[in-house]
C-alpha positions as CSV (number, residue, x, y, z in Angstrom):
1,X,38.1,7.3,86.7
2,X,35.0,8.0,88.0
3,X,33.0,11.5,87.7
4,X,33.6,12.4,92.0
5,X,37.1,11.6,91.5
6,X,37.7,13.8,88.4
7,X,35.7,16.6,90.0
8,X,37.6,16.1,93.0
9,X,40.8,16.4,91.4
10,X,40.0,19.4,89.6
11,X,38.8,21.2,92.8
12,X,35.4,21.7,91.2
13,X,32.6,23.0,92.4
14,X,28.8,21.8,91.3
15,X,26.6,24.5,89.5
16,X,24.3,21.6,88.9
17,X,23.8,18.1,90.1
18,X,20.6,16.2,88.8
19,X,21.8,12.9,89.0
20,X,23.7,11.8,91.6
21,X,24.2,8.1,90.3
22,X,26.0,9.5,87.4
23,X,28.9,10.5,89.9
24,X,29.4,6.9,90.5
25,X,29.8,6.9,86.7
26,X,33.6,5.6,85.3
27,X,34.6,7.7,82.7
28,X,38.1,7.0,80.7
29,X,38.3,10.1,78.0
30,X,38.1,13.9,78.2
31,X,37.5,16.3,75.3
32,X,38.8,20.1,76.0
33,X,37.5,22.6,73.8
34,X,35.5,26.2,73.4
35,X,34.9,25.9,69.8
36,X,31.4,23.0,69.8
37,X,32.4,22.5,66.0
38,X,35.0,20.6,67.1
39,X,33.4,18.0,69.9
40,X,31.0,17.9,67.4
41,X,33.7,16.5,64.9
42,X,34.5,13.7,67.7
43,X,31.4,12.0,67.3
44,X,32.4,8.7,68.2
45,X,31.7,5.4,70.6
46,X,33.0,6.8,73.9
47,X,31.1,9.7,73.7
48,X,29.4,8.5,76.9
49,X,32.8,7.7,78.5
50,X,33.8,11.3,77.9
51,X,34.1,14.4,79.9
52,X,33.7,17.6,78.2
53,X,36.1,20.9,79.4
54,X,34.8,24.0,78.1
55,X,34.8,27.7,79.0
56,X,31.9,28.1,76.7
57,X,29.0,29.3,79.3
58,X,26.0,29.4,77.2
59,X,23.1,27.3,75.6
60,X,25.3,26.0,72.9
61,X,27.8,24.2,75.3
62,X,24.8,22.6,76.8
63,X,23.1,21.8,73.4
64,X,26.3,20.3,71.7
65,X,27.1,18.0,74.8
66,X,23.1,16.6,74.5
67,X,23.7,15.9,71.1
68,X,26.8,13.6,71.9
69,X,25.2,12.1,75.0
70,X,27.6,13.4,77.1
71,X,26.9,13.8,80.9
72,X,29.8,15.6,82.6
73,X,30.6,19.7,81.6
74,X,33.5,21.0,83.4
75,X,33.6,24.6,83.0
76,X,37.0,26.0,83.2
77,X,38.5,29.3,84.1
78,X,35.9,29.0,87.1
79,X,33.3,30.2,84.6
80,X,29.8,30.0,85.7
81,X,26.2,29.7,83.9
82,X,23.7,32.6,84.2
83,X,20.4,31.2,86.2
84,X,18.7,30.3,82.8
85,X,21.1,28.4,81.3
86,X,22.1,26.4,84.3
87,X,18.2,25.4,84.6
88,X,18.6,24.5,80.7
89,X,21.4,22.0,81.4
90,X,19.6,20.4,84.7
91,X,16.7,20.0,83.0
92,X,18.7,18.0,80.2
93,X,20.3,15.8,83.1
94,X,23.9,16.7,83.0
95,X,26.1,16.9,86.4
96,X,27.5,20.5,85.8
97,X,30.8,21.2,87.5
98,X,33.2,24.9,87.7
99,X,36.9,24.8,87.9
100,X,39.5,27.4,88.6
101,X,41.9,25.7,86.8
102,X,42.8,26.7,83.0
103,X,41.7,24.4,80.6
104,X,45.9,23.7,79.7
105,X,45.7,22.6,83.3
106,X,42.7,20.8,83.6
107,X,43.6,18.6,80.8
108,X,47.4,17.8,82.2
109,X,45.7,16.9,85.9
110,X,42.9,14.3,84.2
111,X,46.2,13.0,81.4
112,X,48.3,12.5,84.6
113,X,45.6,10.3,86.8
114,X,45.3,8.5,83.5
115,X,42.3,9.7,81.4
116,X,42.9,10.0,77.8
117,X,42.1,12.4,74.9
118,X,39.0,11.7,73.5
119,X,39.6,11.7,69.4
């Protein structure tokens, strides 16, 4: 599904677009988590395939998802970034997104238009 789809579907709203090609971008997995231990534990192929949900709102979020290449951070609960931290993840090049939705309902919306859980 590609990225302006999935932010479409979720309703989302950008709190930071640097690349616009990346929302051309087809991505096929989502990983939904708050604690970065754990996307960290899913170090795998499709990390670049993968959107990341999170309600984390601070540097680490942003630091985790460079570290597994990933390029799309939903941010649930309609959570935003303070000013710093926002410029912190622009700068690193990721398409930053806010959703109302809960991250329980985030996930169900991108399982039911047919991504999958990244492992």
């Amino acid at each position: 599904m590609l990225a302006k789809e999935i932010v479409q579907k979720l309703n989302a709203t950008a709190l930071g677009v640097w690349n616009e090609n990346l929302m051309s971008k087809d991505y096929e997995y989502v990983f939904a988590t708050d604690l970065m231990s754990d996307a960290l534990a899913m170090i795998n192929n499709s990390c670049d395939q993968t959107v990341l949900l999170t309600g984390l709102c601070n540097p680490q979020s942003l630091r985790t998802a460079e570290m597994l290449d990933l390029e799309l951070i939903i941010y649930v609960r309609g959570k935003k970034l303070d000013e710093e931290t926002l410029k912190l993840g622009m700068e690193m090049g990721f398409n930053i997104f806010s959703t109302d939705y809960s991250m329980f309902e985030a996930s169900g919306i991108l399982y039911q238009t047919g991504l999958h859980a990244s492992d």
